[in-house]
C-alpha positions as CSV (number, residue, x, y, z in Angstrom):
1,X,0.0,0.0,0.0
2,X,1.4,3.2,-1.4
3,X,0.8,6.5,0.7
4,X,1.4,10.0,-0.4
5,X,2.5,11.3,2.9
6,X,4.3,9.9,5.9
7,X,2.0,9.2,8.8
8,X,2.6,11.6,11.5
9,X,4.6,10.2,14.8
10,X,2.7,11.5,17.6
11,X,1.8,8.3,19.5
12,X,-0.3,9.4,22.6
13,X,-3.1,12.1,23.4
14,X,-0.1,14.6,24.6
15,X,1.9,14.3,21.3
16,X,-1.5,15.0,19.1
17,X,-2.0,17.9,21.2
18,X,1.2,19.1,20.9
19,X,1.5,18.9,17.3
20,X,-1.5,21.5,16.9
21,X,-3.9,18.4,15.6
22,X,-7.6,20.3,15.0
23,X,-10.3,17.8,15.5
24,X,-12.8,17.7,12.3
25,X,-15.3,15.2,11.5
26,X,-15.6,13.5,8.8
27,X,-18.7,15.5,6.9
28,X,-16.4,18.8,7.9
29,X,-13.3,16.9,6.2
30,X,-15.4,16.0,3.0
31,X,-16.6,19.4,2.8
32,X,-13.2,20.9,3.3
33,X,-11.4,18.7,1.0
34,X,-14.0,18.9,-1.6
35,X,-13.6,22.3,-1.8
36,X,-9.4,23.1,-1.4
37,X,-9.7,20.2,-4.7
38,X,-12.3,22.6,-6.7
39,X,-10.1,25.8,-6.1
40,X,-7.5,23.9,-7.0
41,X,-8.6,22.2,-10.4
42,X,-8.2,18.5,-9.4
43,X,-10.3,15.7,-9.9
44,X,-12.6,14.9,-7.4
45,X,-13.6,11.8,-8.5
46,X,-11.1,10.1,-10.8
47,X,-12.2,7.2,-13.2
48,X,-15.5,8.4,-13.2
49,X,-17.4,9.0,-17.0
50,X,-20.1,10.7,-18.1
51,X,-21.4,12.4,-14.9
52,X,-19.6,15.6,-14.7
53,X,-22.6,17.9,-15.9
54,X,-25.1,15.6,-14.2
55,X,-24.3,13.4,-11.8
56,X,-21.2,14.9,-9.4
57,X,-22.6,18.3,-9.3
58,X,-25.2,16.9,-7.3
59,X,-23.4,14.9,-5.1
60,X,-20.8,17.7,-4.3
61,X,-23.7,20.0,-3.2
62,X,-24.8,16.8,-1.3
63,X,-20.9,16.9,0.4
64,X,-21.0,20.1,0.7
65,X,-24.3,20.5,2.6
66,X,-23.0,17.6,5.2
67,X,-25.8,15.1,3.5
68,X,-26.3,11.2,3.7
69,X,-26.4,10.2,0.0
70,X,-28.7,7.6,-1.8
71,X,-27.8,6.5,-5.3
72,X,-30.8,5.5,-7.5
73,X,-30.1,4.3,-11.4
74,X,-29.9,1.1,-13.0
75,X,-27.7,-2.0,-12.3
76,X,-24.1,-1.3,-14.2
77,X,-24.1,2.8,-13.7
78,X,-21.3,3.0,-11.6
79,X,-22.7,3.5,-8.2
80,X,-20.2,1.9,-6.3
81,X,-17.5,2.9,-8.6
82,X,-18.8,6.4,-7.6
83,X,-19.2,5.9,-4.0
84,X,-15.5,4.4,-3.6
85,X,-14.2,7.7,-4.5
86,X,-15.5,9.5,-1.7
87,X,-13.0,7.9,0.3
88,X,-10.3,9.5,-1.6
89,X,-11.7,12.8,0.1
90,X,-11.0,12.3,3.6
91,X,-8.0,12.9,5.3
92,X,-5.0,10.9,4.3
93,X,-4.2,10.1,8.2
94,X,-6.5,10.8,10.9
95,X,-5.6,9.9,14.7
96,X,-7.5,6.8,16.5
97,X,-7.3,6.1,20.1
98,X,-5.1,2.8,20.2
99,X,-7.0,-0.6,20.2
100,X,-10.4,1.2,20.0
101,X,-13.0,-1.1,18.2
102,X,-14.8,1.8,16.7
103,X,-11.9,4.4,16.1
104,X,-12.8,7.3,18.5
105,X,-10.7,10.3,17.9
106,X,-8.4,11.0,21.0
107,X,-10.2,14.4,21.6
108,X,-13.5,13.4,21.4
109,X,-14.0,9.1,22.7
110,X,-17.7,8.1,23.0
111,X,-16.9,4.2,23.8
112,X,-17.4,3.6,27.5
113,X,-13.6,2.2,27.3
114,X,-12.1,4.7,25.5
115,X,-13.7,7.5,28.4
116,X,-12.2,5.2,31.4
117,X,-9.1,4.8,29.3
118,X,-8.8,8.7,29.3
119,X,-9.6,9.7,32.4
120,X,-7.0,7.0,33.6
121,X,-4.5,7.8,31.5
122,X,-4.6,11.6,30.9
123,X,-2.6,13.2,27.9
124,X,-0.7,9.2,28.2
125,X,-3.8,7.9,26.3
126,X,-2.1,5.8,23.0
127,X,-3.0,7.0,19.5
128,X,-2.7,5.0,16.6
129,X,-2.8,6.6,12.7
130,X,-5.4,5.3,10.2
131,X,-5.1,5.9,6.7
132,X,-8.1,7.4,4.2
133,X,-8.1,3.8,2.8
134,X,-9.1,1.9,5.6
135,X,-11.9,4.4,6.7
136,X,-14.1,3.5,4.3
137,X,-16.7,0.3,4.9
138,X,-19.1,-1.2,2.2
139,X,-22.0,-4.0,3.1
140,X,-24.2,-5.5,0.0
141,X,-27.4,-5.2,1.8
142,X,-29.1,-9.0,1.6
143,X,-32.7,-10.3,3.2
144,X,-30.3,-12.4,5.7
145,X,-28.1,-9.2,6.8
146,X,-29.6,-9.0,10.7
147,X,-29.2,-5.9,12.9
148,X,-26.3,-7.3,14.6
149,X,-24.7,-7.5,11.3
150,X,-24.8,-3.4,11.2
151,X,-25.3,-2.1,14.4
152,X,-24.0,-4.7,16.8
153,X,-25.3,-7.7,19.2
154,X,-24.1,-9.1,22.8
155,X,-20.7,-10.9,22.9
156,X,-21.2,-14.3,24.4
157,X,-17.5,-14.1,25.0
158,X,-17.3,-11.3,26.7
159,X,-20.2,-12.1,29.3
160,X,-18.3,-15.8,29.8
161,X,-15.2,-13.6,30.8
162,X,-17.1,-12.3,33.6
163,X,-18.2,-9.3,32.4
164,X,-22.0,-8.4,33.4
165,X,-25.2,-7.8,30.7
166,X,-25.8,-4.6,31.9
167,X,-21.6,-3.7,30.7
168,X,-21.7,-1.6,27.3
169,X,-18.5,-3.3,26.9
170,X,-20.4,-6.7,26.7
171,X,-21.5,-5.5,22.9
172,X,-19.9,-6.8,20.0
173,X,-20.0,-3.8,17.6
174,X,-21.1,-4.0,13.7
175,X,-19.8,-2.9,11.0
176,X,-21.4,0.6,11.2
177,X,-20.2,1.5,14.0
178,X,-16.7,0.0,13.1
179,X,-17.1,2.2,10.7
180,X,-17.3,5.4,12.9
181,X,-15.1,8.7,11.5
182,X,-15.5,7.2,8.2
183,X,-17.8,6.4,5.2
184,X,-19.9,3.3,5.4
185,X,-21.9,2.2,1.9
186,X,-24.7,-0.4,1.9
187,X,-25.2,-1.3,-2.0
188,X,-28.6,-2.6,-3.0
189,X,-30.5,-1.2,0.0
190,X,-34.2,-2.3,-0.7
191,X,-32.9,-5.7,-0.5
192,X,-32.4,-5.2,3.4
193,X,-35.5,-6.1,5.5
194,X,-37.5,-3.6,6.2
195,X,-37.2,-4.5,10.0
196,X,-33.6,-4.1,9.6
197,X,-34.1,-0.8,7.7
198,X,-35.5,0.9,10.9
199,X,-32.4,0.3,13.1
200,X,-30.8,3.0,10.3
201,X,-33.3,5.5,11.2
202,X,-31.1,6.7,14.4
203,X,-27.9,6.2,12.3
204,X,-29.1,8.7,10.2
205,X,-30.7,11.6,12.3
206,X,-29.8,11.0,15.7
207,X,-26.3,10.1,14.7
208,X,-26.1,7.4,17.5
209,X,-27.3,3.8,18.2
210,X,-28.8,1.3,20.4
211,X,-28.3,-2.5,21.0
212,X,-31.1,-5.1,22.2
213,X,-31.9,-3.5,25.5
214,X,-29.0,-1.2,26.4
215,X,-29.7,2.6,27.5
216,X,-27.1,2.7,25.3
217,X,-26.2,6.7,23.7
218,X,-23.5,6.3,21.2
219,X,-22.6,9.2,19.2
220,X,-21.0,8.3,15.8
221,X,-19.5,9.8,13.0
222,X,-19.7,8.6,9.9
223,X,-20.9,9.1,6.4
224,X,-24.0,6.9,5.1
225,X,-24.2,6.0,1.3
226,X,-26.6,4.0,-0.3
227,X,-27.4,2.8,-3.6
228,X,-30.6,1.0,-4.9
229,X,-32.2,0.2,-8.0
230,X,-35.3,2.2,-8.4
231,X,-37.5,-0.4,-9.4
232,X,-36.4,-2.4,-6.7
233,X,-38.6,-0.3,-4.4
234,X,-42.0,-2.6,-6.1
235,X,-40.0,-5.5,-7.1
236,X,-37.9,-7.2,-4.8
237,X,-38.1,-4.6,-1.8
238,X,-38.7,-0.8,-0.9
239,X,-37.1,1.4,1.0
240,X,-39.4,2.6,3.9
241,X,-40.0,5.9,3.9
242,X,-38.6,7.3,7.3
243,X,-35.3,6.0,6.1
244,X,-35.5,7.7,2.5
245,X,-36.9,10.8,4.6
246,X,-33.6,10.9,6.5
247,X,-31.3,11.3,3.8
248,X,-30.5,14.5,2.9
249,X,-29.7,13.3,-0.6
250,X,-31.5,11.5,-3.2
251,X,-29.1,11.3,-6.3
252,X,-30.3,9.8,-10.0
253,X,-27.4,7.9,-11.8
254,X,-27.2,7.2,-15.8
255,X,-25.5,5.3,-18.4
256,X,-23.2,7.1,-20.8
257,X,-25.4,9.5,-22.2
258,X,-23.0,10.2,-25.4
259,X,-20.8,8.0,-27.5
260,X,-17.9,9.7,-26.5
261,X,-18.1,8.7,-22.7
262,X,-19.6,5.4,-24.1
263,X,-15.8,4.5,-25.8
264,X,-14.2,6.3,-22.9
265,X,-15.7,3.9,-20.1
266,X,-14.5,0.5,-22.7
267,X,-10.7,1.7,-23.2
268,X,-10.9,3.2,-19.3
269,X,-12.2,-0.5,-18.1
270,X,-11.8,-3.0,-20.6
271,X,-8.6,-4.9,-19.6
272,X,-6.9,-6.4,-23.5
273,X,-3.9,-5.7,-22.5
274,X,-2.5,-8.2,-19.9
275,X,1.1,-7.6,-19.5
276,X,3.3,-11.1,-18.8
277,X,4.4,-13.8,-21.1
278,X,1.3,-13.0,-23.0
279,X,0.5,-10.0,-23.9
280,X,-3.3,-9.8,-25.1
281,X,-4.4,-7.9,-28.1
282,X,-5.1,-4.8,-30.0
283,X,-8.7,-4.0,-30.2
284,X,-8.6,-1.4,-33.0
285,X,-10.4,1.8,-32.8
286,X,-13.7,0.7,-35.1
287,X,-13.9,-2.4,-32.9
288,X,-14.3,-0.3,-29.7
289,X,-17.1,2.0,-31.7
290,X,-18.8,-0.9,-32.9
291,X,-18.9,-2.7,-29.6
292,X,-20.2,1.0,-27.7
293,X,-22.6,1.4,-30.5
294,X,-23.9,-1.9,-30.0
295,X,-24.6,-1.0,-26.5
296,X,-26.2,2.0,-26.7
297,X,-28.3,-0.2,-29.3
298,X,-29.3,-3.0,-26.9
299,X,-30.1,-0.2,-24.3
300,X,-32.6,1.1,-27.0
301,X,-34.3,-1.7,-28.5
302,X,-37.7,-2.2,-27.3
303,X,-36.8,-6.0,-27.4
304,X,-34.6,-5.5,-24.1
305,X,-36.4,-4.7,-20.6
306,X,-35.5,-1.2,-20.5
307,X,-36.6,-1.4,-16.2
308,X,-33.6,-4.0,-15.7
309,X,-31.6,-2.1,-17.9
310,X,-27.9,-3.0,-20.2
311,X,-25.0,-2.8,-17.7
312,X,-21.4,-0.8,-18.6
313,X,-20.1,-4.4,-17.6
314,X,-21.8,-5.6,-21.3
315,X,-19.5,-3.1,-23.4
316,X,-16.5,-3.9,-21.2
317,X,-17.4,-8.3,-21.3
318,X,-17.7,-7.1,-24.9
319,X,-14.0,-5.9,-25.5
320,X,-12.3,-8.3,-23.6
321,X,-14.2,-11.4,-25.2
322,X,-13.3,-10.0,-28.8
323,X,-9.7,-9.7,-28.3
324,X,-9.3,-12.9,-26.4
325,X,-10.6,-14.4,-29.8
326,X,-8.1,-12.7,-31.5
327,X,-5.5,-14.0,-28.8
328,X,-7.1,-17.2,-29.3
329,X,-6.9,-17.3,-33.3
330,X,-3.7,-16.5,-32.8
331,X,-2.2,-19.3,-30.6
332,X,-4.4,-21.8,-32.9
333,X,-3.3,-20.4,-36.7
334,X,-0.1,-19.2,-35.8
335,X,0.5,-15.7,-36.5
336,X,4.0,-14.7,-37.1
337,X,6.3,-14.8,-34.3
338,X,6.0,-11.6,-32.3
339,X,3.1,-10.1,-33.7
340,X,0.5,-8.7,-31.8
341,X,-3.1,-10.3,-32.2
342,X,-5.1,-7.5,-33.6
343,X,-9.2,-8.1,-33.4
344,X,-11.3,-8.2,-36.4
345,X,-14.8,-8.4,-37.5
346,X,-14.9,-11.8,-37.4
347,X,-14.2,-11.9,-33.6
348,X,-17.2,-10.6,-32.8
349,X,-20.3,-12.8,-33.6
350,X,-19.3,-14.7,-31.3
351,X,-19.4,-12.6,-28.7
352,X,-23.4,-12.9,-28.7
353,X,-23.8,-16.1,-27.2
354,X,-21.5,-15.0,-24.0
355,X,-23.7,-11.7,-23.5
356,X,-27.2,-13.3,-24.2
357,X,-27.5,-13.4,-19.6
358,X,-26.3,-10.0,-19.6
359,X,-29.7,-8.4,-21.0
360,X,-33.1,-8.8,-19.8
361,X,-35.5,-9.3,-22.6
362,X,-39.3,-8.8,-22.9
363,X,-41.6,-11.9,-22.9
364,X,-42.7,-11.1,-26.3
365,X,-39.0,-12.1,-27.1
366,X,-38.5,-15.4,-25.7
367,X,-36.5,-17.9,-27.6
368,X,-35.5,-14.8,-30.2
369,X,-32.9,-13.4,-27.5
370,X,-29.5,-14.0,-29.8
371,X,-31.1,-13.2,-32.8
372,X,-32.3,-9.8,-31.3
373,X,-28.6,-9.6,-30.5
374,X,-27.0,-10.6,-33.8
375,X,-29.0,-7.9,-35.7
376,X,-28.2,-5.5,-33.4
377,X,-24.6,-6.2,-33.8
378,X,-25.0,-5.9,-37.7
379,X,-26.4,-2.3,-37.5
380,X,-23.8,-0.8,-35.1
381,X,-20.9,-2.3,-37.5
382,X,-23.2,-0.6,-40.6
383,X,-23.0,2.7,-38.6
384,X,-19.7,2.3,-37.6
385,X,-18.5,1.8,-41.0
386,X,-20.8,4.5,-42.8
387,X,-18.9,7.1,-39.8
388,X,-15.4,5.5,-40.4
389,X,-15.4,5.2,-44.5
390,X,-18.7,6.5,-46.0
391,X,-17.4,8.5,-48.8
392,X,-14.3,6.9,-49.0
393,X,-12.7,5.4,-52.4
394,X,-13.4,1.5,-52.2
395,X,-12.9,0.7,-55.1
396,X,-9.1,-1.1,-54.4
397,X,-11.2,-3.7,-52.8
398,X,-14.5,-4.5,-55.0
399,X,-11.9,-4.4,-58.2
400,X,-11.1,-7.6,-57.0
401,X,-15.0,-9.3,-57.2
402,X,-15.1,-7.7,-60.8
403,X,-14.1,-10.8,-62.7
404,X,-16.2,-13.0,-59.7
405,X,-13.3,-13.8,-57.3
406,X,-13.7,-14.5,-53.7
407,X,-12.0,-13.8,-50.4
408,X,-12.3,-16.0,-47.9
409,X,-11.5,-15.3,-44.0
410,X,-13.0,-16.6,-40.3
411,X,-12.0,-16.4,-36.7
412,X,-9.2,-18.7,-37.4
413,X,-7.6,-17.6,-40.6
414,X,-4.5,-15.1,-39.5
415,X,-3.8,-12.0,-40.6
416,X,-1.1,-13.0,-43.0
417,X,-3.2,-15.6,-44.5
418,X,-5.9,-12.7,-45.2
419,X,-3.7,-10.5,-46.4
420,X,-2.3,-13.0,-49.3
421,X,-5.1,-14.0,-50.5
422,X,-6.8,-10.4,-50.5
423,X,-3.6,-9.1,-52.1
424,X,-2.2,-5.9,-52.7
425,X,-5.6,-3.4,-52.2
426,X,-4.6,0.3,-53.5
427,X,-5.7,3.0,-51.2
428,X,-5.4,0.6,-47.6
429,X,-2.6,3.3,-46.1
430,X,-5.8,5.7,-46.7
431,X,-8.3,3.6,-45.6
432,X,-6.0,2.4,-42.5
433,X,-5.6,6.1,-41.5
434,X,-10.0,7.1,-41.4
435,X,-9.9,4.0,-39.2
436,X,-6.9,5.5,-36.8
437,X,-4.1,3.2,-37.7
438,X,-2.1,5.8,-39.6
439,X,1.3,5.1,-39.0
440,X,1.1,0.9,-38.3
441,X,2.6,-1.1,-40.3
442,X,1.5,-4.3,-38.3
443,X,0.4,-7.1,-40.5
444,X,-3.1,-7.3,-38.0
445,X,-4.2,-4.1,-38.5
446,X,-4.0,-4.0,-41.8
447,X,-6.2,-7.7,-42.0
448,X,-8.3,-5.8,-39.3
449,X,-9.3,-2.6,-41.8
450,X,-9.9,-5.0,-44.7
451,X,-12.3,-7.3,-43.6
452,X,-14.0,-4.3,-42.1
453,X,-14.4,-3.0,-45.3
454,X,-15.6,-6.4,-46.4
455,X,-17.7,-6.4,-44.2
456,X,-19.2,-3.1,-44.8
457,X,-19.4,-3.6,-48.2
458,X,-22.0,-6.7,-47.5
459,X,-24.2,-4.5,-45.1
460,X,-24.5,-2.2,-47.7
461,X,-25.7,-4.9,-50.3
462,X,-22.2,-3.7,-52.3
463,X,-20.8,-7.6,-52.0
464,X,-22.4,-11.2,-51.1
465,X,-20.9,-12.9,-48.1
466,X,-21.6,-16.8,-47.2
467,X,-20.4,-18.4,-43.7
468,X,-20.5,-21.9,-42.7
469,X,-18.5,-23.2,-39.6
470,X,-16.4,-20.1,-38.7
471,X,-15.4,-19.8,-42.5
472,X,-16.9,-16.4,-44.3
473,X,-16.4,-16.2,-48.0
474,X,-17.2,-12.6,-49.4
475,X,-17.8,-12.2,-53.2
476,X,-19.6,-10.1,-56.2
């Protein structure tokens, strides 16, 4: 674990005080930091798309305001992408008293031992330093998560050791409150019973909590974050509405809303690259468009349950699965030693299949599912090309079907065995360059831009194209 600054040395209550420490809680740190990162010009939330005129402006007046958040949107939106940031907004060290189960701050403990522990031990009370990255909790809320889970229960243990009921130090704390001076996020929250929901409600407003029957008054600090789906709230569960009441922030999230932040979220996530003895592949720039296009398509199409909505995670499954086929046709039909597998076309039919759970269909589409898919997949590759090379001189390539020849490629034909039997094709440097290879001289890419124009020129009824077993044969 890589820090940015050296944790401070002051290792007991008298040190802090002498090192001029100012107590802050964690709402005032978010706030503060927030803002010294806008006057500055950094980013607040790296790795985040397509939310910066919708989405974060909210939720910085929502950290600015010292609210609770709730996330509402879609599965696949990058909720808890988004919420994982926050962290990165506290403090980098903040001081703990020593061996506290619930991290009080040395200035201010609320734990029945951390007050006897001071008042025994004066300015000699330990502290210990906690980094940003272990302030932050998370907790996928499920119908089995119980109260003791999040808030705390007795500990048998504790009560064999001799310790009375009536002890506070008896409880066994949850993780909210192990969570205290930091930022605790419960993903999927109408999944939690509603029962369970109400032992949030003092969280929340009265900041503190309460376990079975303990006069028990425990003031805590931390940050509450939620995300949900909002149809969840009449499907599976609901959120009840003193507990929606006490946050002070109801966010909506989206999915990319352009095609811009559609390709930045695949080459920002998508992992084709692998590093190691094998290196992955190149997934040329068309590919990426075709496979974001597709997306945005499937969100679309009235064929898909547009309630359940098309995750990010099918663009990104998308772009790895095409360029492990090229790795694939690569270790199968030999491509030159040292070249790079570079995706084509061809890689990604079969794709389909392997994204067919990913989407929710309507019941009118039962049993159609890849089919819905698979022409889906043909008009973004149409659009793709018609952006890419519409008005672009062709005719290098359908010279070649003039006297009624054939070229024939498939997932497992390599890119030099294209390339010869294509042959030489005047105007491919041009051609290369509209699809963003200008410059490469790699025997893939240059397979990869002519069986996109192939297969262009069959979308646009310019050439015939016949497949049978993973072999495609384009002609006049």
């Amino acid at each position: 674990m890589e820090h940015n600054r050296e944790q401070p040395k002051a290792t007991t209550l008298g040190e802090l005080r002498a090192s001029g420490h100012v107590y802050r809680s964690v709402k005032q740190e978010l706030r503060e930091n927030l803002l010294a990162r806008m006057r500055g010009g950094q980013d607040r939330f790296p790795g985040i798309v397509g939310f910066d005129q919708t989405v974060l402006p909210q939720v910085e007046r929502a950290l600015v305001a010292g609210h609770d958040v709730i996330l509402l949107g879609e599965r696949g939106q990058g909720k808890t992408r988004l919420i994982r940031t926050l962290g990165g907004l506290l403090d980098e060290w903040t001081p703990a008293v020593d061996g506290c189960e619930i991290n009080d701050h040395p200035y201010e403990p609320a734990c029945a031992s951390c007050k006897r522990r001071a008042a025994e031990l004066g300015d000699g009370l330990p502290v210990t330093w906690r980094h940003r990255e272990d302030r932050y909790g998370e907790k996928l809320a499920t119908p089995d998560t119980s109260v003791g889970d999040l808030i705390g229960d007795i500990d048998p243990v504790k009560v064999a050791e001799g310790r009375t009921l009536g002890d506070p130090e008896t409880i066994h704390y949850g993780l909210v409150p192990r969570t205290n001076r930091g930022i605790f996020c419960l993903n999927e929250l109408p999944d939690l019973a509603e029962r369970i929901q109400v032992a949030l409600l003092n969280v929340l407003e009265e900041r503190d909590i309460g376990v079975r029957g303990y006069a028990l008054r425990l003031p805590l600090d931390v940050v509450l974050v939620a995300s949900a789906n909002p149809e969840d709230y009449t499907n599976r569960g609901r959120i009840i509405t003193p507990l929606k009441d006490r946050f002070g922030a109801e966010v909506r999230t989206h999915y990319p809303v352009t095609l811009d932040d559609e390709l930045s979220l695949i080459n920002q996530e998508a992992e084709v690259a692998w590093g190691g003895t094998d290196p992955g592949a190149v997934l040329p720039v068309h590919l990426t468009e075709i496979i974001a296009r597709f997306t945005r398509a499937v969100r679309e199409s009235p064929a898909a349950d547009s309630r359940s909505g098309v995750s990010a995670r099918f663009a990104i499954a998308a772009a790895e699965s095409t360029a492990a086929a090229a790795v694939r046709r690569s270790a199968l039909a030999g491509d030159a030693p040292g070249e790079t597998p570079v995706a084509r076309v061809c890689d990604l039919p079969g794709i389909v299949p392997t994204l067919r759970g990913k989407v929710e269909f309507e019941v009118s589409e039962e049993g159609r599912e890849e089919e819905v898919l698979a022409h889906l997949l043909r008009q973004a590759t149409a659009a793709t090309f018609r952006t890419r090379l519409g008005g672009a001189d062709l005719t290098g390539i359908l010279n070649k079907f003039a006297e009624g020849d054939t070229i024939t490629s498939g997932e497992l034909v390599s890119a030099s065995e294209l390339l010869r039997r294509t042959g030489e094709v005047p105007g491919l440097a041009k051609i290369m360059e509209r699809l963003g290879m200008e410059g490469g001289e790699s025997l893939g890419e240059a397979a990869a831009a002519v069986e996109f124009v192939l297969e262009g020129l069959y979308l646009l009824r310019r050439v015939s194209k016949e497949t049978d077993s993973g072999v495609t044969i384009y002609g006049n």
